[in-house]
N, CA, C and O atoms as CSV, one atom per row, in Angstrom:
chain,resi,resn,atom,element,x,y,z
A,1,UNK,N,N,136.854,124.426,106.934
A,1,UNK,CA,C,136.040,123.368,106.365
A,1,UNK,C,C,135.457,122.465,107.445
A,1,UNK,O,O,134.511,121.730,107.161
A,2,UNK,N,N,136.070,122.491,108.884
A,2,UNK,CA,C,135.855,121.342,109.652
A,2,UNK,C,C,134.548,121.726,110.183
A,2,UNK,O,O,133.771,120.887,110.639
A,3,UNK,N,N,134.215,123.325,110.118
A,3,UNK,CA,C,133.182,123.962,111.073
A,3,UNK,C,C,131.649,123.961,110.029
A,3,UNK,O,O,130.485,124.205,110.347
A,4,UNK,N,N,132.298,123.552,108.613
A,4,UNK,CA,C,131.083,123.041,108.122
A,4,UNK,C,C,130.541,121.995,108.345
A,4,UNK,O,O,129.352,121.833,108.619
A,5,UNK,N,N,131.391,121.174,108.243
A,5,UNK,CA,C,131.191,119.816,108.863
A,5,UNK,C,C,130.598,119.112,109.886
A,5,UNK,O,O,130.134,117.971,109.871
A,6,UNK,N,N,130.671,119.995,110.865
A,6,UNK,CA,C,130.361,119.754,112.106
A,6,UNK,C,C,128.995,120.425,112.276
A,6,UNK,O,O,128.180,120.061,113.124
A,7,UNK,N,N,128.823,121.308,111.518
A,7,UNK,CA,C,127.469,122.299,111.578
A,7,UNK,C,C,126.505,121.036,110.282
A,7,UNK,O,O,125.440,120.437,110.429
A,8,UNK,N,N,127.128,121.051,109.536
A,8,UNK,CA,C,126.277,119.652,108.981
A,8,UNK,C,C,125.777,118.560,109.844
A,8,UNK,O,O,124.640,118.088,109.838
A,9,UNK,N,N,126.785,118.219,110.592
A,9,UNK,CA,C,126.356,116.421,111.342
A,9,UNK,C,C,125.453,117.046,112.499
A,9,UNK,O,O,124.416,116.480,112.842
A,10,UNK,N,N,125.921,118.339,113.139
A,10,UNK,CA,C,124.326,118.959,114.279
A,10,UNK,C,C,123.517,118.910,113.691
A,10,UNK,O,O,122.582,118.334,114.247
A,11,UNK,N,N,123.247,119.366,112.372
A,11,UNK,CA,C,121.711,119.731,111.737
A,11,UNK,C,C,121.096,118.309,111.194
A,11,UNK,O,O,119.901,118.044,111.060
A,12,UNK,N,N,122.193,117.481,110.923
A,12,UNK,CA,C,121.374,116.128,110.233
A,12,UNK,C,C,121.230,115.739,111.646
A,12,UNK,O,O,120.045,115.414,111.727
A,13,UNK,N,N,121.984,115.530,113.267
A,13,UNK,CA,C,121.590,114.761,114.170
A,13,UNK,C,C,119.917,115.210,114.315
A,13,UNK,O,O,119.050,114.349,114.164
A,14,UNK,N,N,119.665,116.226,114.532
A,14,UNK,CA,C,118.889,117.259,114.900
A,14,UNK,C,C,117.576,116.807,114.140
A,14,UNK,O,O,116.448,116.869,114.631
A,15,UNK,N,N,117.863,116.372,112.944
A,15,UNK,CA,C,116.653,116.350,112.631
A,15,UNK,C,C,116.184,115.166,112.433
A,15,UNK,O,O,115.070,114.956,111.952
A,16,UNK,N,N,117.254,114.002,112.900
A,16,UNK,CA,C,116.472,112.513,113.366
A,16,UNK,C,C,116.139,113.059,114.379
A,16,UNK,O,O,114.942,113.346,114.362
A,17,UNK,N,N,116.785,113.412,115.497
A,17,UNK,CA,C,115.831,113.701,117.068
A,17,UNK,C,C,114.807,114.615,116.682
A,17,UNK,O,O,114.419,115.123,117.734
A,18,UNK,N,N,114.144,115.108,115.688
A,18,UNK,CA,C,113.145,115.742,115.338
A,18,UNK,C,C,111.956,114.884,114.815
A,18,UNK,O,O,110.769,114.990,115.121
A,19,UNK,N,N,112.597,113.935,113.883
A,19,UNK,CA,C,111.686,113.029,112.763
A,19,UNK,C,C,111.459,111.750,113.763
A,19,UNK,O,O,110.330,111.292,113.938
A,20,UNK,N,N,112.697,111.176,114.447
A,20,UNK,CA,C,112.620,109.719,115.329
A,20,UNK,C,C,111.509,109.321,116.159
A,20,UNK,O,O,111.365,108.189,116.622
A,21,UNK,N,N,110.594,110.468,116.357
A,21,UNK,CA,C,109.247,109.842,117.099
A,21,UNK,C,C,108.560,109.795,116.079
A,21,UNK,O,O,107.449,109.586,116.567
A,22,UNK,N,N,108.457,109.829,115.277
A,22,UNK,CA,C,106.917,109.377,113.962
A,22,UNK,C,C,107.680,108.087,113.348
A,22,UNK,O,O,107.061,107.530,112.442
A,23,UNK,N,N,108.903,107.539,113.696
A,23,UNK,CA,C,109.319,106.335,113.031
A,23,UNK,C,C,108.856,105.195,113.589
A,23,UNK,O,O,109.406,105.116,114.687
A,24,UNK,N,N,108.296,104.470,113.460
A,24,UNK,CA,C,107.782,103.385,114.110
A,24,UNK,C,C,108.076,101.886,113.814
A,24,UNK,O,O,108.033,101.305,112.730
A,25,UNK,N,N,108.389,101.402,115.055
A,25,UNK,CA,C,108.678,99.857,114.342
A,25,UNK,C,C,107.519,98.600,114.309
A,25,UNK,O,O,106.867,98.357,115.325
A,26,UNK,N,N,107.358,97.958,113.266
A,26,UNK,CA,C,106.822,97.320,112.723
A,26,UNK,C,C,107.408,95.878,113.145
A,26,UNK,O,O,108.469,95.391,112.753
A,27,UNK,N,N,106.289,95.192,114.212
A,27,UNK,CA,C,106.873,93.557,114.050
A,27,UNK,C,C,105.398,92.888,113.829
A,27,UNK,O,O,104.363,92.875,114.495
A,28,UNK,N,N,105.957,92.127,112.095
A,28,UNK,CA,C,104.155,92.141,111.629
A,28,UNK,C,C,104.838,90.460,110.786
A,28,UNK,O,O,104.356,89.787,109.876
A,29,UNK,N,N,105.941,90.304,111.494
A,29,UNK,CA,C,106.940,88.869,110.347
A,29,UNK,C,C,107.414,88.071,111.046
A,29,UNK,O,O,107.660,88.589,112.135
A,30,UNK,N,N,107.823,86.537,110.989
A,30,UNK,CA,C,108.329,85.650,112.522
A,30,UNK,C,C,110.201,86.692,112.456
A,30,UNK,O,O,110.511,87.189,113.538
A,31,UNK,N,N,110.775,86.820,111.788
A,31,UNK,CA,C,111.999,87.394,111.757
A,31,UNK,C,C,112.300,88.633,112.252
A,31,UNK,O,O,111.802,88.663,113.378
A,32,UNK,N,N,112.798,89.582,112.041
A,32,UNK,CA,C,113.502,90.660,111.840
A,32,UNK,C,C,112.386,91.438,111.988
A,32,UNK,O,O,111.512,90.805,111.396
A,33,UNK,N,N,111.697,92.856,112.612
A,33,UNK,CA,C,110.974,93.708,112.453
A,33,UNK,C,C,111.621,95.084,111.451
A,33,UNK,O,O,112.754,95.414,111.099
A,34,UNK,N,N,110.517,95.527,111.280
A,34,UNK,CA,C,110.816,96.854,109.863
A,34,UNK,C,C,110.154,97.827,110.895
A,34,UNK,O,O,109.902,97.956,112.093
A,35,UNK,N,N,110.002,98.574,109.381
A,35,UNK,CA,C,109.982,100.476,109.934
A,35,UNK,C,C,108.793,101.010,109.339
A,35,UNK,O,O,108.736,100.982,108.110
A,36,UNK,N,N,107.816,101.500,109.995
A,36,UNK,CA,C,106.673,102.225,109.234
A,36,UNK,C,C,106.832,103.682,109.726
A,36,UNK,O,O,107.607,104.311,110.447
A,37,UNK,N,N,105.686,103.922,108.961
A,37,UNK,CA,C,105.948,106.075,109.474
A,37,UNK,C,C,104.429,106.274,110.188
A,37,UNK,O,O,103.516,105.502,109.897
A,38,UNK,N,N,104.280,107.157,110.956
A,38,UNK,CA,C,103.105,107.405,111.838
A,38,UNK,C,C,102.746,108.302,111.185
A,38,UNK,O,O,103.358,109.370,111.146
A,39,UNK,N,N,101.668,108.058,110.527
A,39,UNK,CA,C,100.798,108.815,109.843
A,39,UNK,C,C,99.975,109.613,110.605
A,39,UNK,O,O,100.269,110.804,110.707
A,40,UNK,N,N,98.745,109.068,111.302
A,40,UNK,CA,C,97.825,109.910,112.160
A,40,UNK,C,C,98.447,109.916,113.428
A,40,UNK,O,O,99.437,109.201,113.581
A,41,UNK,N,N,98.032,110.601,114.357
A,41,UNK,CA,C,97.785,110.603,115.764
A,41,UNK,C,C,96.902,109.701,116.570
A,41,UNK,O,O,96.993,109.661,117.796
A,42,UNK,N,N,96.143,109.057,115.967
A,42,UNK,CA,C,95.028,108.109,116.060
A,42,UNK,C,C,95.724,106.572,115.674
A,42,UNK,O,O,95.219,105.501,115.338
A,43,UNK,N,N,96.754,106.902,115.836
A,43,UNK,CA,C,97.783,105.206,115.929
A,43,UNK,C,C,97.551,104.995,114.149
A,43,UNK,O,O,97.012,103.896,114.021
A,44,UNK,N,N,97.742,105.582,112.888
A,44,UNK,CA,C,97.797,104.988,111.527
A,44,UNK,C,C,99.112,105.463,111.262
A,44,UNK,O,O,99.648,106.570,111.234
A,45,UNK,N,N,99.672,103.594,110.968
A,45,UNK,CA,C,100.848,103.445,110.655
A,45,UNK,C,C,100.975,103.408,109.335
A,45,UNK,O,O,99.832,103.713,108.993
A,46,UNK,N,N,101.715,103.208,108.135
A,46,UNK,CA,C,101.688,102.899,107.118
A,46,UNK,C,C,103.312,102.552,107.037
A,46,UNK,O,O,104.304,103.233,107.295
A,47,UNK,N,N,103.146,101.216,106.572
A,47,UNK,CA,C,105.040,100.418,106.382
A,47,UNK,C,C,104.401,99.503,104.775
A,47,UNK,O,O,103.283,99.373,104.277
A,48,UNK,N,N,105.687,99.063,104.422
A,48,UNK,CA,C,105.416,97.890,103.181
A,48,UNK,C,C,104.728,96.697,103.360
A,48,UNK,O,O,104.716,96.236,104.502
A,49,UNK,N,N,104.217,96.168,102.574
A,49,UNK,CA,C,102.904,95.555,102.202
A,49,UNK,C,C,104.197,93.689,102.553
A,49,UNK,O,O,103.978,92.541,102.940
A,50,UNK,N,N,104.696,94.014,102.370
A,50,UNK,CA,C,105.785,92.959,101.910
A,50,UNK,C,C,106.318,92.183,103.811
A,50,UNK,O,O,106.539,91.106,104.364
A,51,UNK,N,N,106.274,93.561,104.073
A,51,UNK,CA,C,107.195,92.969,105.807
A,51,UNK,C,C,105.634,92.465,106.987
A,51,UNK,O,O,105.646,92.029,108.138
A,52,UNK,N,N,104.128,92.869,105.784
A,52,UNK,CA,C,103.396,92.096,107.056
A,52,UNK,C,C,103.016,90.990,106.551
A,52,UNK,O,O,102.419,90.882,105.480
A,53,UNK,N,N,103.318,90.138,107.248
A,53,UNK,CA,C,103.374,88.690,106.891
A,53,UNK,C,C,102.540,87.605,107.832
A,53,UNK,O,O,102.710,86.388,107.766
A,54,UNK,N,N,101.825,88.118,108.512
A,54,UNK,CA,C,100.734,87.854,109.340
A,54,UNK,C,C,99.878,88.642,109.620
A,54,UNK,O,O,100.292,89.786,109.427
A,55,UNK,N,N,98.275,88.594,110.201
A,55,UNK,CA,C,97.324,89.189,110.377
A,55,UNK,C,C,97.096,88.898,112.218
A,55,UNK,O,O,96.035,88.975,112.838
A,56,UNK,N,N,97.877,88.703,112.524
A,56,UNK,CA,C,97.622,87.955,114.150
A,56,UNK,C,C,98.240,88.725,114.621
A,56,UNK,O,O,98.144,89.512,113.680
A,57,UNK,N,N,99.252,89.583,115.775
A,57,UNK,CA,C,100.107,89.124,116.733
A,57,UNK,C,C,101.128,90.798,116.222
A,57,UNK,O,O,102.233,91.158,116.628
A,58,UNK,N,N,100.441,91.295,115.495
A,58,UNK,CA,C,100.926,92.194,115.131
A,58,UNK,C,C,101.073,93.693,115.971
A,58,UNK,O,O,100.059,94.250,116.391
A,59,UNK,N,N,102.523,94.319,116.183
A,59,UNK,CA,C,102.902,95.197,117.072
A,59,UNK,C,C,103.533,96.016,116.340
A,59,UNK,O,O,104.142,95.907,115.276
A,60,UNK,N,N,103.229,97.180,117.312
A,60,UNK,CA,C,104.701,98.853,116.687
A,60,UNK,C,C,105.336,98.869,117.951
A,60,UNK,O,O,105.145,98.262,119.004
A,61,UNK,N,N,106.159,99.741,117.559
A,61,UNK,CA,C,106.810,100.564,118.606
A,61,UNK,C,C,107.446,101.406,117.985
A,61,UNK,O,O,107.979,101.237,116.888
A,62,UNK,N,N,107.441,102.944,119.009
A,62,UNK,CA,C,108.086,104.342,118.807
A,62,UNK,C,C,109.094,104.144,120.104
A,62,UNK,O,O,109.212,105.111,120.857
A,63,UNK,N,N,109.311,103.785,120.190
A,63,UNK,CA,C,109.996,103.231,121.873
A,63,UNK,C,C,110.306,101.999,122.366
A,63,UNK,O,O,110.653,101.049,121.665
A,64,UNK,N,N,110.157,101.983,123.912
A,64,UNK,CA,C,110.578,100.452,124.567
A,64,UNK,C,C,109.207,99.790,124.519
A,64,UNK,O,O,109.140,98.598,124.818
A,65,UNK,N,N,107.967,100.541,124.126
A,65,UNK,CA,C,106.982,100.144,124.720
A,65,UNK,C,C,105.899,99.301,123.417
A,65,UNK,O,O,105.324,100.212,122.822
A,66,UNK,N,N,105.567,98.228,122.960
A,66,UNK,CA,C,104.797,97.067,122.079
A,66,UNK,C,C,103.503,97.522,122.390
A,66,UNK,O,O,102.779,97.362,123.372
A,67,UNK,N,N,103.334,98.351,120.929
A,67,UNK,CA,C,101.637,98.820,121.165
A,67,UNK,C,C,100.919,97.964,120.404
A,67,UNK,O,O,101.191,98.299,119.251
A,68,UNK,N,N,99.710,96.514,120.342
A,68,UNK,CA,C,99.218,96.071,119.965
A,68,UNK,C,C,98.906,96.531,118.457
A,68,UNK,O,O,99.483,97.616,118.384
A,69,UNK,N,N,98.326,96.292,117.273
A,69,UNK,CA,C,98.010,96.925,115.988
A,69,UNK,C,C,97.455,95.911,114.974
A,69,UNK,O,O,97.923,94.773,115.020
A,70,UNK,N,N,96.456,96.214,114.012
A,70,UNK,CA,C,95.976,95.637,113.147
A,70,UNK,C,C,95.693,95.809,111.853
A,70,UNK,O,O,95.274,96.920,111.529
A,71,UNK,N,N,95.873,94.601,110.646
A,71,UNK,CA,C,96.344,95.794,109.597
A,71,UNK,C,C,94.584,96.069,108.859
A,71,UNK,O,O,93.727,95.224,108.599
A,72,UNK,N,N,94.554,97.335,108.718
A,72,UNK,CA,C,93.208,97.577,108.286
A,72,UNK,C,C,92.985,97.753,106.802
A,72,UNK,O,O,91.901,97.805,106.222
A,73,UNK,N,N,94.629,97.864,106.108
A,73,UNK,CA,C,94.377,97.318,104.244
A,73,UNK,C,C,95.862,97.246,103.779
A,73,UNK,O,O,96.757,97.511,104.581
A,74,UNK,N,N,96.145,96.880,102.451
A,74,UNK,CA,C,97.161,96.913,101.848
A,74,UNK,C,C,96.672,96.412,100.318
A,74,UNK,O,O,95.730,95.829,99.783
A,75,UNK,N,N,98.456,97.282,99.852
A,75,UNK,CA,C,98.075,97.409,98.452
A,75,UNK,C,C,99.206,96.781,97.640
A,75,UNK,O,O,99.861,97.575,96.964
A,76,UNK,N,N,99.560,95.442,97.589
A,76,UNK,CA,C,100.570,94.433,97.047
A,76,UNK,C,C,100.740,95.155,95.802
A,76,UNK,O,O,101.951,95.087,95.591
A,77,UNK,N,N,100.349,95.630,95.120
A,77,UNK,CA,C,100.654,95.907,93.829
A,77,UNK,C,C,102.071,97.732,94.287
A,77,UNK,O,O,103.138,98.071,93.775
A,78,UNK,N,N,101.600,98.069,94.915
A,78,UNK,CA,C,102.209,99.586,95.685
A,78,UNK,C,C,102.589,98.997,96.806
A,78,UNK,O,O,102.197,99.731,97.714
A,79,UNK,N,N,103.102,98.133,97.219
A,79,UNK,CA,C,103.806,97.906,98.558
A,79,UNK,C,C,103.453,98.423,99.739
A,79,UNK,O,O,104.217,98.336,100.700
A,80,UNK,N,N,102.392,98.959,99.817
A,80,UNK,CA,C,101.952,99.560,100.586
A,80,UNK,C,C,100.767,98.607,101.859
A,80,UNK,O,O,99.991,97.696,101.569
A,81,UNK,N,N,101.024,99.260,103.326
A,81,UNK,CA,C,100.395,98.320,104.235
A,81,UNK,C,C,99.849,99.419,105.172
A,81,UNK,O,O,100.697,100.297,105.332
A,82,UNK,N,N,98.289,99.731,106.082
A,82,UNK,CA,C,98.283,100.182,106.832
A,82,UNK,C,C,97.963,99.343,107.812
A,82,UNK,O,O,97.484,98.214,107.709
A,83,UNK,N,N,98.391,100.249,109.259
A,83,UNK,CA,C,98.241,99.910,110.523
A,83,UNK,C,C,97.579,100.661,111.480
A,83,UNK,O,O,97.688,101.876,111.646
A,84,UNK,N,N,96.659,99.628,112.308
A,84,UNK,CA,C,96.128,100.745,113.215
A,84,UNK,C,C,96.797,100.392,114.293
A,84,UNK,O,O,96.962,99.173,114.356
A,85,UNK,N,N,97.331,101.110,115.331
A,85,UNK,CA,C,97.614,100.796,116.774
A,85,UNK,C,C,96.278,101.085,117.495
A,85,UNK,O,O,95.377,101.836,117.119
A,86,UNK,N,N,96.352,100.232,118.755
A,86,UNK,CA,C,95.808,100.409,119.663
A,86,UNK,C,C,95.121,101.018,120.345
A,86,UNK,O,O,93.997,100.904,120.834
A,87,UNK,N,N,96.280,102.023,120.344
A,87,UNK,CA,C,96.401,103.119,121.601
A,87,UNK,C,C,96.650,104.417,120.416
A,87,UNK,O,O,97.090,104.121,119.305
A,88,UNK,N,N,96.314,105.912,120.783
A,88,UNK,CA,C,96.638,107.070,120.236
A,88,UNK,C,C,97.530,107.484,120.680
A,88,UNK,O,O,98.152,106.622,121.301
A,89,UNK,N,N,98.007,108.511,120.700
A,89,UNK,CA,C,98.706,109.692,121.090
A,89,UNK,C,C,100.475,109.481,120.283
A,89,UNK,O,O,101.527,109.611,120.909
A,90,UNK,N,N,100.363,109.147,118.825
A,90,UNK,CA,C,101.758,108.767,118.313
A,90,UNK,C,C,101.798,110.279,117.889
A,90,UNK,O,O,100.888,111.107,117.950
A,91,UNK,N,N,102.948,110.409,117.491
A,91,UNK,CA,C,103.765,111.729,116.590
A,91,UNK,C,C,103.803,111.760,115.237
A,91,UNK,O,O,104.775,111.347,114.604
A,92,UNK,N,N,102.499,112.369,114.567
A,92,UNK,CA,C,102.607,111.888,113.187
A,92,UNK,C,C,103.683,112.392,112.210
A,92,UNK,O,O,103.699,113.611,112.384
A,93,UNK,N,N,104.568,112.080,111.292
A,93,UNK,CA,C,105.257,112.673,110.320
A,93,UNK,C,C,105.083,114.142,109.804
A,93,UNK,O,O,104.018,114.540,109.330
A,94,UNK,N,N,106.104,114.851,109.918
A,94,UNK,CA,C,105.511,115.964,109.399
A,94,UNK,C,C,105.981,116.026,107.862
A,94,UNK,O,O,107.204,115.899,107.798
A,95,UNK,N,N,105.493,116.154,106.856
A,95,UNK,CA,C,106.099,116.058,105.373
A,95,UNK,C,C,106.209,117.816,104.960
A,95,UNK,O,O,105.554,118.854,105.059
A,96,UNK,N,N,107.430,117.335,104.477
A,96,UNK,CA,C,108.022,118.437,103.244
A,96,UNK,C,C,107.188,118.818,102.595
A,96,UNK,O,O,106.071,118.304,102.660
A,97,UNK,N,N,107.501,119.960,101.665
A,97,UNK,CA,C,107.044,120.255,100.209
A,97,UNK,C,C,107.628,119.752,99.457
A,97,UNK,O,O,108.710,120.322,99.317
A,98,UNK,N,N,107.492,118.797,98.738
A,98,UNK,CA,C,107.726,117.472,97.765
A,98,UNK,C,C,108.013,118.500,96.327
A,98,UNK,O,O,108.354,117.818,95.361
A,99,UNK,N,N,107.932,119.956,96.053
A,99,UNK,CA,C,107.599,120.343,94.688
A,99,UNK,C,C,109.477,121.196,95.194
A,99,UNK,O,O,110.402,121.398,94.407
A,100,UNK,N,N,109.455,121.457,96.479
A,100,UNK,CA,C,111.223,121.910,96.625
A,100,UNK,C,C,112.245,121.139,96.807
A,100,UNK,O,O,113.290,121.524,97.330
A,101,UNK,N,N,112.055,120.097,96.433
A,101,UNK,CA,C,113.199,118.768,96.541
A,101,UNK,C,C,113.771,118.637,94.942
A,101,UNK,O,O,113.074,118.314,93.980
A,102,UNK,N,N,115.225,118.973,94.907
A,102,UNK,CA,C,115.362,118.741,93.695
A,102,UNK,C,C,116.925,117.454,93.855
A,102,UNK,O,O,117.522,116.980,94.821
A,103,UNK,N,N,117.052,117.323,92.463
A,103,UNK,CA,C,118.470,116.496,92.109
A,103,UNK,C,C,119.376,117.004,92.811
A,103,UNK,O,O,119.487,118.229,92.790
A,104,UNK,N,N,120.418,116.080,93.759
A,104,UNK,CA,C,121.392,116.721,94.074
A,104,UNK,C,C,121.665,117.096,95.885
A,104,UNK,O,O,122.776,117.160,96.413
A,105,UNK,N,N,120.057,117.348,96.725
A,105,UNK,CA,C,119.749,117.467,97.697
A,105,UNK,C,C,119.884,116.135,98.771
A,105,UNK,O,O,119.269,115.075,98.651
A,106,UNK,N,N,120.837,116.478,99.826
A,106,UNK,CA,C,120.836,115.616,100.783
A,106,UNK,C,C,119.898,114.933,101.022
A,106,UNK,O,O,118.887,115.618,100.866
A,107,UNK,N,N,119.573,113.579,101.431
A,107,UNK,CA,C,118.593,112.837,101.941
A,107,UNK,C,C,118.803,111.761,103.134
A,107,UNK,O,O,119.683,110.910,103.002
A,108,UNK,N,N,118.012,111.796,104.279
A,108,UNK,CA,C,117.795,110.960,105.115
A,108,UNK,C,C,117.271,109.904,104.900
A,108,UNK,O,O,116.431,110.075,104.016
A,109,UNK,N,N,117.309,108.645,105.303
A,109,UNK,CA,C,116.071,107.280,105.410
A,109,UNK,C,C,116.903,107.265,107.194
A,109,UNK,O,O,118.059,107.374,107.605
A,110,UNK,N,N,115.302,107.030,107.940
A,110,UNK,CA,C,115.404,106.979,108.783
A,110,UNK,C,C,114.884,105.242,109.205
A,110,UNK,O,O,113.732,105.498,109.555
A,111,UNK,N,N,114.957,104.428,109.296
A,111,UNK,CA,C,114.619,103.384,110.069
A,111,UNK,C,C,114.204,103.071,111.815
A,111,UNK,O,O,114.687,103.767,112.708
A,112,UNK,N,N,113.267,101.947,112.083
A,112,UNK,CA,C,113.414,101.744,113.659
A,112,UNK,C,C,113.290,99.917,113.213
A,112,UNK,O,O,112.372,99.465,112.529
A,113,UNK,N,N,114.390,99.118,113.765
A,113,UNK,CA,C,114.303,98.278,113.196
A,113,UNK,C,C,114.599,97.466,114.428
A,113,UNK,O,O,114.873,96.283,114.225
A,114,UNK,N,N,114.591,97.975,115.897
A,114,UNK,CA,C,114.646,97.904,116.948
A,114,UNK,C,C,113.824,98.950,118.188
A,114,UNK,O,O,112.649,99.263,117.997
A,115,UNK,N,N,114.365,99.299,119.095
A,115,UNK,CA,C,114.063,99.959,119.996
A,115,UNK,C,C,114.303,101.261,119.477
A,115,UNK,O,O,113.400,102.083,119.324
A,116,UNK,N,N,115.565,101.481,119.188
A,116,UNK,CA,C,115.811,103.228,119.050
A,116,UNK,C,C,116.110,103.061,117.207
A,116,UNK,O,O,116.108,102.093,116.447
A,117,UNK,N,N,116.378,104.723,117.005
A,117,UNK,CA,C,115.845,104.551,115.607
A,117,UNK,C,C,117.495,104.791,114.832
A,117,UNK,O,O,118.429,105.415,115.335
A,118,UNK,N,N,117.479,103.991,113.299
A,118,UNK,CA,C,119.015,103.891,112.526
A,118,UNK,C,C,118.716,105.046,111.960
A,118,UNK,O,O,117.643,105.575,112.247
A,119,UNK,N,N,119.878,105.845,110.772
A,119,UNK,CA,C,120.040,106.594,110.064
A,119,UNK,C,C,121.130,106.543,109.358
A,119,UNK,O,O,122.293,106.432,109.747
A,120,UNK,N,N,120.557,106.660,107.924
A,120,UNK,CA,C,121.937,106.903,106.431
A,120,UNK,C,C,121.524,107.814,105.790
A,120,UNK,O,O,120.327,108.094,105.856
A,121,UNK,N,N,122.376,108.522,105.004
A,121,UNK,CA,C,122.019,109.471,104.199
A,121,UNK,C,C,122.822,109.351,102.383
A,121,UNK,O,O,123.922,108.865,102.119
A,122,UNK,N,N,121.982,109.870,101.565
A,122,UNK,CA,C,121.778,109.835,100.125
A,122,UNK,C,C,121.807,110.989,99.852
A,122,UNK,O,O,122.101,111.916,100.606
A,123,UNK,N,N,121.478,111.038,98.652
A,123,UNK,CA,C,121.571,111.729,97.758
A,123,UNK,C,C,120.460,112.021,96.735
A,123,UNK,O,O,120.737,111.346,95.744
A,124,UNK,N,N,119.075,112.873,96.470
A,124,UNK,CA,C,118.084,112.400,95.744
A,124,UNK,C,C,118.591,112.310,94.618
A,124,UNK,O,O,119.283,113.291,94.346
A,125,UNK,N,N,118.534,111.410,93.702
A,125,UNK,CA,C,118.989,111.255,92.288
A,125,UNK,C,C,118.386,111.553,91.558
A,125,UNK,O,O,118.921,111.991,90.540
A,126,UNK,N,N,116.850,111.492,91.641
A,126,UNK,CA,C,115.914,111.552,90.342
A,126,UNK,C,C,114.526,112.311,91.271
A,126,UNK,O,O,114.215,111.895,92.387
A,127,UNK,N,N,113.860,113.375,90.637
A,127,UNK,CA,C,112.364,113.717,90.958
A,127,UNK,C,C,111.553,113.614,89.879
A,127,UNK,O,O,111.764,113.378,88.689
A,128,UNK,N,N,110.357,113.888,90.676
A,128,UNK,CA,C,109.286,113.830,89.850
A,128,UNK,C,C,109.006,112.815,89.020
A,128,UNK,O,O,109.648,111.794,89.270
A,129,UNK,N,N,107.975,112.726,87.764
A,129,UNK,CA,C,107.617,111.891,87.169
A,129,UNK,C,C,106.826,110.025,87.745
A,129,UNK,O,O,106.569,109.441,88.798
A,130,UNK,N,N,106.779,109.894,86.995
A,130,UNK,CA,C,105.548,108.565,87.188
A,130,UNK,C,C,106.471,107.403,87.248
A,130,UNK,O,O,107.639,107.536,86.882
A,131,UNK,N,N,106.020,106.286,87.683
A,131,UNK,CA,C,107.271,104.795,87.907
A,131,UNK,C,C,106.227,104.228,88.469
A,131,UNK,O,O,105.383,104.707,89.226
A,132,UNK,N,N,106.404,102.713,87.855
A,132,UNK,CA,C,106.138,101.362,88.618
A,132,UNK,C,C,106.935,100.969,89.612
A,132,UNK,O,O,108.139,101.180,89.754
A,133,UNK,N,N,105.845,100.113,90.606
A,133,UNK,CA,C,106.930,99.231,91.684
A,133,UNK,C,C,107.148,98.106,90.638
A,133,UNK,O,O,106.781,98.031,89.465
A,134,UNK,N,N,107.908,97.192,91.475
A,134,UNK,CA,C,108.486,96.059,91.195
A,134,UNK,C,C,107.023,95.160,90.261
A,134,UNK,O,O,106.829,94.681,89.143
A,135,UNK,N,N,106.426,95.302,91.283
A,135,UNK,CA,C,104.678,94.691,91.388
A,135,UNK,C,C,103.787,95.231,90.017
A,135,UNK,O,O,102.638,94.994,89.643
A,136,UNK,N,N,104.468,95.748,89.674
A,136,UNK,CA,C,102.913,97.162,88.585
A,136,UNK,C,C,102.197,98.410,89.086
A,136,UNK,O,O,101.634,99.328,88.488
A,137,UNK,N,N,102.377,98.177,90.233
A,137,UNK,CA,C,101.791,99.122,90.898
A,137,UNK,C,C,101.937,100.677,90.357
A,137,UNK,O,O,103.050,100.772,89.841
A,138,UNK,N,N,101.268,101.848,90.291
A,138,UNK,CA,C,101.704,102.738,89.407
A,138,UNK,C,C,101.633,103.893,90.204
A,138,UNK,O,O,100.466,104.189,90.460
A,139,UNK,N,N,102.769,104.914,90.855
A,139,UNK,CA,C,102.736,106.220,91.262
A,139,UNK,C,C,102.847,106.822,90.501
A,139,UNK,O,O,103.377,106.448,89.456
A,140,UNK,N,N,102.294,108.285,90.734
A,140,UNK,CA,C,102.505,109.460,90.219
A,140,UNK,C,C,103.680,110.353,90.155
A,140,UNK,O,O,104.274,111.179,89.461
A,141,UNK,N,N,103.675,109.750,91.214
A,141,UNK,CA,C,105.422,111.161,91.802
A,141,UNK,C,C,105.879,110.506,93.269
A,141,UNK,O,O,106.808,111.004,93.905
């Protein structure tokens, strides 16, 4: 049992050191910085609508290094915020097939809420179907 175990925690390390460069940190608030995901290669970030809390002074980082950024929209109702950096050359996210994720399947949330990047893992509880945010905001899936 132990050699499952251990073959589990390689494959989950493995695949933050896989995912940890498209995590990006977000300091867009006077407090605490958050976590967005690197969407393009062309510096588009996308984090919650909620943690940018200024239009000034706003930075990422995939690293040690504060890449300037500006937010170019957001959608308060969907929590949703984009970002442009600066500079190019980020690691964009690579996404799943969203239609092979079922109930029951391990899950990562990866954070960068600093310099290097956190990790916990879940459990998906529920797929598919339609839901409001908090806000009204209305997804599909």
């Amino acid at each position: 049992m132990s050699e499952v175990l251990t073959d589990l925690s390689d494959a989950l390390a493995a695949a933050v050191s896989a995912a940890g460069p498209s995590v990006a940190r977000v300091d867009a608030r006077n407090r605490y910085p958050a976590s967005g995901i690197v969407y393009a290669a062309e510096g588009i970030v996308v984090t919650a609508s909620h943690v940018v809390r200024r239009d000034e002074g706003i930075t990422i980082g995939v690293g040690e290094d504060d890449i300037p950024a500006e937010l170019v929209g957001r959608d308060p109702a969907t929590d949703i915020a984009v970002l442009r950096a600066a500079s190019g050359g980020l690691t964009p996210a690579r996404w799943g097939d969203a239609d092979q994720l079922k109930v029951g399947h391990v899950t990562l949330a990866l954070g960068r809420p600093g310099k290097t990047v956190r990790a916990t893992m879940g459990i998906a509880s529920a797929v598919g179907g339609e839901w409001r945010s908090p806000a009204g905001g209305r997804f599909e899936r």
